[in-house]
N, C-alpha and C positions, 0 to 999 in steps of 0.2 A: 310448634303445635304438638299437643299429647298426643300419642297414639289413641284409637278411638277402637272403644271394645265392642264387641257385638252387645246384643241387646240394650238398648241406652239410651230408650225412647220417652218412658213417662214425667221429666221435665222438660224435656223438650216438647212433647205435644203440649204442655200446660201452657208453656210461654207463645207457642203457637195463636193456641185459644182465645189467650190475652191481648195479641197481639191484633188478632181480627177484630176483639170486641176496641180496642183501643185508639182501632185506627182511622185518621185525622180523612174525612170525604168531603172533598173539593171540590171547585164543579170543572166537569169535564172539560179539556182543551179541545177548541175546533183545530181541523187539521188532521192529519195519519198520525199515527203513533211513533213516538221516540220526536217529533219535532215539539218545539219549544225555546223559550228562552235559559237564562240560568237556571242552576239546578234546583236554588233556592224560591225560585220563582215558576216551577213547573209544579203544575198538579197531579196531586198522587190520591189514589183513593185505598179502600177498603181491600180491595181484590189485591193490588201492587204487597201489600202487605201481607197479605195472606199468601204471596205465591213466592215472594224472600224468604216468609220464615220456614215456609214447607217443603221448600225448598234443600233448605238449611238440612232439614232433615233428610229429606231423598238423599244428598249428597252423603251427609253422614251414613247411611245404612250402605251405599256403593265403597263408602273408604274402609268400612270393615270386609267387606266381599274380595274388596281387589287387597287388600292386608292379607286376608288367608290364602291368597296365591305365592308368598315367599315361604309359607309351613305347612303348605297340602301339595309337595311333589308337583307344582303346576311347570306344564313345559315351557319352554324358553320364548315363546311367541305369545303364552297366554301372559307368563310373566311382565313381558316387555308389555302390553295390551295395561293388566294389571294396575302397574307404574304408571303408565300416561294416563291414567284414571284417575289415579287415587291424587297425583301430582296438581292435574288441573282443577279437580275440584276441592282441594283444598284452598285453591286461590279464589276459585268461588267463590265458597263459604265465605270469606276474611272478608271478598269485598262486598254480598251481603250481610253482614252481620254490619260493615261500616256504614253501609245506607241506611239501614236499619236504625244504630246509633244516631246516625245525624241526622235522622228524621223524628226523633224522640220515643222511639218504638220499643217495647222490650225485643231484647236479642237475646235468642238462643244461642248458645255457649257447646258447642259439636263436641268438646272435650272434657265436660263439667257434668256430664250424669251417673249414677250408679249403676253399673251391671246388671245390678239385681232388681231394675225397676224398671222394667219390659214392661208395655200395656199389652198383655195378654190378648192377642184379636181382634184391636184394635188399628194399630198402627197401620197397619197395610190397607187396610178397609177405609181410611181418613185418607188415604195419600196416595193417587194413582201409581202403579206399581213397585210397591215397597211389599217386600218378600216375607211374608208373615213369620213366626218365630220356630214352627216346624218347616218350612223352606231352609231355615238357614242354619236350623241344629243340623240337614241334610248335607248340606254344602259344607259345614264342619267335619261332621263324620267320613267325609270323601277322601279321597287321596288319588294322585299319578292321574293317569287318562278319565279315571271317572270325574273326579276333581275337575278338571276341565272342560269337559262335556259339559257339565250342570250347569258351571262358574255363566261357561256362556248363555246356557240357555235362559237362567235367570238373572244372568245381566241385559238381556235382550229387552226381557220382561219389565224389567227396571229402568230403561231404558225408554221404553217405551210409554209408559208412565210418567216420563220425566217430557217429553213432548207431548202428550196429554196436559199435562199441567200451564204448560206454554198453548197449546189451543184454546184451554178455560181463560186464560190470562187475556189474551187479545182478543177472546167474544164477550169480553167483559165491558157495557158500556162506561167509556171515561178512561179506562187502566190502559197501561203502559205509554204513558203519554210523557213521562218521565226516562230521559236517556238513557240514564242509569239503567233503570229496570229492562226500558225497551233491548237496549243493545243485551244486559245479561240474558234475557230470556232468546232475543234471536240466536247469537252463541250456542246456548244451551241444545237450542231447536237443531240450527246443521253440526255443531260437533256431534249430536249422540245421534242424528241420523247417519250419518257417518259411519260412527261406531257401530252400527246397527249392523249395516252393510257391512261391516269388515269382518262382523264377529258370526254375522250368516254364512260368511264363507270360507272361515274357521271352524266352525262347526260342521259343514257340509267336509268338509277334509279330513277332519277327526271322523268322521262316520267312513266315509270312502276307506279311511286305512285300517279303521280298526269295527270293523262293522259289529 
């Protein structure tokens, strides 16, 4: 997978749009969500698609944040943090973008956009905590312990955002009724609350030492 550069948003949000406007609404499975039969055979609505491909993107905007942690001086615990970010949710990505495909859906492409087509003030405003484009020119301009501080605190933000998305997704009547979706979004739910937790008291330590 290409490395993914910051701002990289305005084909991706386009394929997004298409995506919701495209998407195949079946009617709801009786039963909790994630139960069903084949996969071929479960129902998937409007919402499920809308929360793969926005997904697609949340993740995309964390694999360029936890990337500037190997060239902004970030310390050896933000780094190691970093990597098991950037690692797992690129496995994400692949296997949303595969559901996607096998559902007939347009897929966003996390490594296929221009640099220079950032939607200006938008992106973050469409997609529960996704870092707007002066968030992230800040987190560029950082370096050493500042670099750190920030990295967490608006990873937290993003973070948190990205379980937001997972709360829209299952008060959605009919959605996640489909394995696939259900298991990626519960994943998504206790790994970044997790994270959450880990990176609170991360932060509270980098404050303690270096107040």
């Amino acid at each position: 997978m290409m490395p993914i550069r910051p701002r990289l948003y305005l084909a991706l949000l386009a394929a997004i749009a298409a995506a919701a406007c495209s998407a195949a609404r079946t009617p709801p499975a009786s039963g909790r969500p994630g139960e069903g039969s084949a996969r071929s055979a479960q129902p998937y609505t409007a919402a499920d698609v809308h929360f793969m491909s926005a997904m697609i993107a949340h993740h995309a905007q964390a694999i360029v944040m936890a990337g500037m942690a190997r060239t902004h001086d970030a310390g050896p615990s933000v780094r190691v943090l970093a990597e098991r970010i950037a690692s797992a949710q690129q496995d994400e990505i692949r296997a949303m973008q595969e559901w996607l495909r096998a559902h007939g859906q347009p897929v966003p492409g996390a490594d296929a956009m221009d640099v220079n087509h950032m939607l200006h003030g938008v992106a973050h405003a469409l997609i529960p905590g996704m870092l707007s484009e002066s968030q992230m020119q800040q987190l560029d301009a950082s370096s050493g312990k500042q670099f750190d501080r920030l990295f967490l605190s608006l990873m937290i933000q993003h973070h948190q955002g990205a379980i937001s998305m997972v709360d829209e997704l299952f008060a959605s009547y009919g959605a996640a009724q489909d394995q696939t979706v259900f298991k990626l979004a519960s994943d998504v739910d206790a790994d970044q609350s997790a994270e959450i937790a880990r990176m609170q008291t991360m932060l509270l330590d980098l404050v303690e030492q270096d107040p």
